[in-house]
Each structure stands twice: as structure tokens, then as C-alpha cells.
N, C-alpha and C positions, 0 to 999 in steps of 0.2 A: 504494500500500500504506500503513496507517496502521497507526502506531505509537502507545503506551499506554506511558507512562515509569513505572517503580515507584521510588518512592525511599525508600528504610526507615534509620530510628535504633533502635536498642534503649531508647535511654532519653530524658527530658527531654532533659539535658545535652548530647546528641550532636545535632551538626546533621545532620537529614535529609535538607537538599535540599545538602548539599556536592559529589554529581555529577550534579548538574542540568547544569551547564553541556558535562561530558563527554558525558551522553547525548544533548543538544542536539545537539550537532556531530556524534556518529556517525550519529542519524538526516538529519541534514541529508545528511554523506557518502555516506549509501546510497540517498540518495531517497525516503526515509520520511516521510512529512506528519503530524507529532506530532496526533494528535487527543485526548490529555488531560495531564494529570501526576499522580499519585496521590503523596501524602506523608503517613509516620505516625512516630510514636513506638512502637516496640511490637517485640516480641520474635519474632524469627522461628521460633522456639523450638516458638510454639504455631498452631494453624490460624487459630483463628478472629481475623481482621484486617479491618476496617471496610473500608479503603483497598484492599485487594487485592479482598477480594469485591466492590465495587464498581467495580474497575476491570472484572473479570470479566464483571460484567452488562451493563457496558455495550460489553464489546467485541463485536465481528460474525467470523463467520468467517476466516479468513487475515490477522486483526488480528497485530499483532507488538508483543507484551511485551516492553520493553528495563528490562533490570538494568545494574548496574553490576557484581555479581558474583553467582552464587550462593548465595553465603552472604547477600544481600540481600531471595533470595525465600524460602529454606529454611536453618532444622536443624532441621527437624522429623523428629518420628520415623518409622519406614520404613512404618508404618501411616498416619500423617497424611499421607507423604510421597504414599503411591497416593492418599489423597484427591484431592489438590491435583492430581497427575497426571491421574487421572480427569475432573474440570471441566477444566484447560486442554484434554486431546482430545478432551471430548463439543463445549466452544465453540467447538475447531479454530482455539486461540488458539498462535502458535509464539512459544516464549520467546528469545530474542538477550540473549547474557550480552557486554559489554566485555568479561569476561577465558576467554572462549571462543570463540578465533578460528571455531570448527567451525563454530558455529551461526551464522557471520553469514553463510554460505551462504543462508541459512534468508531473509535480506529481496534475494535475485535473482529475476526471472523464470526458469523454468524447467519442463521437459516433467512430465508426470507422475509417471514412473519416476524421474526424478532427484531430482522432488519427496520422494518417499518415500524413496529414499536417504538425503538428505540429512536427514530428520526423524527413519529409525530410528535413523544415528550420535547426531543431537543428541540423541536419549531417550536412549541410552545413555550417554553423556556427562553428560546431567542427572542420572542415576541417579547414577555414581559421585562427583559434585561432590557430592552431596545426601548423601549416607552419609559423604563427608570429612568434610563444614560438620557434621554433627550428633557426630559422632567429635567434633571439636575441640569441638565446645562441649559436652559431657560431661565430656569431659578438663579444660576449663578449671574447672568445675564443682568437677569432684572436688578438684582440685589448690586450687582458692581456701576449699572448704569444711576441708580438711586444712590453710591458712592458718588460717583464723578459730579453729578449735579448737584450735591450738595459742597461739593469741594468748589463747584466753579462760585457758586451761591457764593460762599466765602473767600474767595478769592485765592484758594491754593491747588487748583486740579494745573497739571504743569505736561498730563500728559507722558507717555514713555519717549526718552532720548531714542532720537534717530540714529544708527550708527552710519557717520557721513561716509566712513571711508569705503563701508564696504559699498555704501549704495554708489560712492564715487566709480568704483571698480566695473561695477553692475554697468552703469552710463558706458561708463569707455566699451564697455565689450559689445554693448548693444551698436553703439554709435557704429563699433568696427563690421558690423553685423553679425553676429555671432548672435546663433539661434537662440532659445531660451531656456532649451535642454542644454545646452552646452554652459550657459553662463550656469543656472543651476548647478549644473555639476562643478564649475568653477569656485563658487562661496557656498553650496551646500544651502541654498535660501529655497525659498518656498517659491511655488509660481506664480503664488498673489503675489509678493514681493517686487517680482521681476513684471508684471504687471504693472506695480503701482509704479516702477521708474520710467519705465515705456511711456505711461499714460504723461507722465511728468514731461518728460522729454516732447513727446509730441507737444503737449503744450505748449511750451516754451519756445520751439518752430514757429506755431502758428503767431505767437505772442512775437516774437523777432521780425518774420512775415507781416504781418498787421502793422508794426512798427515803422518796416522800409517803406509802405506802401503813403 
């Protein structure tokens, strides 16, 4: 049985591959033969993920997605969430969470009927993890946006420092045209990131543009 490791950060800052070495050793313990490692910066927030849909393409039937937690593959919303459901059962890819003893059923040999068993619990299990993970991250949402505006209220929300240089770097590579998979892979940034300087830049053209005119 082969195994597809997902390993997700939300942000630059957070190291992605921090349960690499966990999910190493559970597939090893189950007898799972790792056949990729998938690693992003990016928000599980939203669907569309480079790293995830391409672990997807390239898995084959009774391939096995291992997370480190639910909340590493979803908080997306209950519409996104049947997305992503949808592709994992048309690919007959089963997901195996670390911190969902259920589904580690899910990497045994086993009869048919058991098979399925054990796959309706785990959907339903994934279900209610994926509705917590996105609860929580609404609530943090809320709660940090009712921070900030009570900081602007007072006169101290100051905002996260930009780090100039690397977004410096980001500009030069774009300017040289260097794609955005390439600069990524250059600073290790997210593709919002590489986004937001793109958007920046055009700006600034058109603002220069407008200018000579």
C-alpha cells in the first residue's frame, strides 16, 4: 500500500515539514511504502493548493493520504469541504489522520465489507473534524479581527512588519521574469505572497504610466 504524506504551514514563518518525521514513522509502523511528500505554505482555509492537487493527481486508487491532523488538510468551508471530498472518492484516495486513531484502520488489509465499514466511520469522522477545524478558524478570525479594531480604536494596531528584503528579492526575480514557481522555490514564500508583489508591481507601472502621460 502506498502512502502520499501532506505537510501544510499556513504561513512563511511556520515550518511545514515539522511532522515529517512523525508521519515517516507511522507509515513505516503500518507498512506503508511513502511514495511522495507534498509540502506548502498556504492556508487550508481555501481549496485551491498546488501541493495537495498535485499530490491528488498523482495518486492511484487505495493510495493513502497521511496528515498529521485534520486541520492540516481542511477549514474549508462545508461547500469547499464536499469539493475536496468529492476528488478524494472519485480517486479512491483514503485519508489516515495521526490524531484519528479510526482511520488508521483504513492502511490494514481487509474483506470488503469491512472495507467499507471502516471508510463510512472514517467519512464521518472526517466530516465532523472538518466542521470543528473550520468553526475554530472562524472563531479565531473573529476574535483576532475584534483585537485589531480595538487596537486601531486606541491607536496601537501597527500591523505585522513586512520583511523588505525578501519581498525586495521577490520584485527582482519577477521583474527578470522568473515564473512564480520558480521565485517560490527561491524564498520558500507562499503564492499569495508572490501575488501580493506582482499585484504591487503592476501597480506601480501603471502609476509610472499614468504619470509620463
Amino acid at each position: 500500500m502506498l502512502a502520499r504524506l501532506y505537510l501544510r504551514a499556513s504561513t512563511d514563518e511556520q515550518d511545514a515539514e515539522r511532522a515529517r518525521a512523525d508521519l515517516e514513522a507511522f507509515a513505516e509502523d503500518h507498512g506503508l511504502r511513502v511514495a511522495g511528500t507534498y509540502v506548502e505554505n498556504d492556508s487550508c482555509a481555501k481549496l485551491a493548493r498546488p501541493e495537495l492537487f498535485r499530490l491528488l493527481r498523482d495518486s492511484r486508487p487505495g493510495d493513502v493520504l497521511v496528515i498529521e491532523q485534520v486541520d492540516r488538510l481542511s477549514r474549508l468551508t462545508a461547500q469547499d469541504w464536499q469539493k475536496l471530498r468529492a476528488e478524494l472518492d472519485t480517486r479512491q484516495v483514503r485519508v489516515v489522520a495521526l490524531d484519528l486513531p479510526t482511520s488508521w484502520m483504513l492502511t490494514a488489509p481487509s474483506d470488503e465489507f469491512t472495507g467499507r465499514m471502516f471508510q463510512a466511520i472514517n467519512g464521518m469522522m472526517l466530516d465532523v473534524l472538518a466542521a470543528v477545524a473550520r468553526k475554530d478558524y472562524d472563531d479565531r478570525r473573529r476574535r483576532q479581527a475584534q483585537g485589531q479594531a480595538k487596537a486601531k480604536a486606541e491607536g496601537r494596531y501597527k500591523g505585522r512588519p513586512e520583511d523588505a528584503k525578501r519581498n525586495a528579492g521577490i520584485a527582482t526575480m519577477l521583474r527578470a521574469g522568473s515564473s512564480w514557481t520558480q521565485v517560490q522555490g527561491a524564498f520558500g514564500c507562499s503564492r499569495a505572497t508572490v501575488a501580493k508583489i506582482a499585484k504591487r508591481q503592476a501597480a506601480n507601472v501603471r502609476s509610472v504610466a499614468q504619470g509620463d502621460c
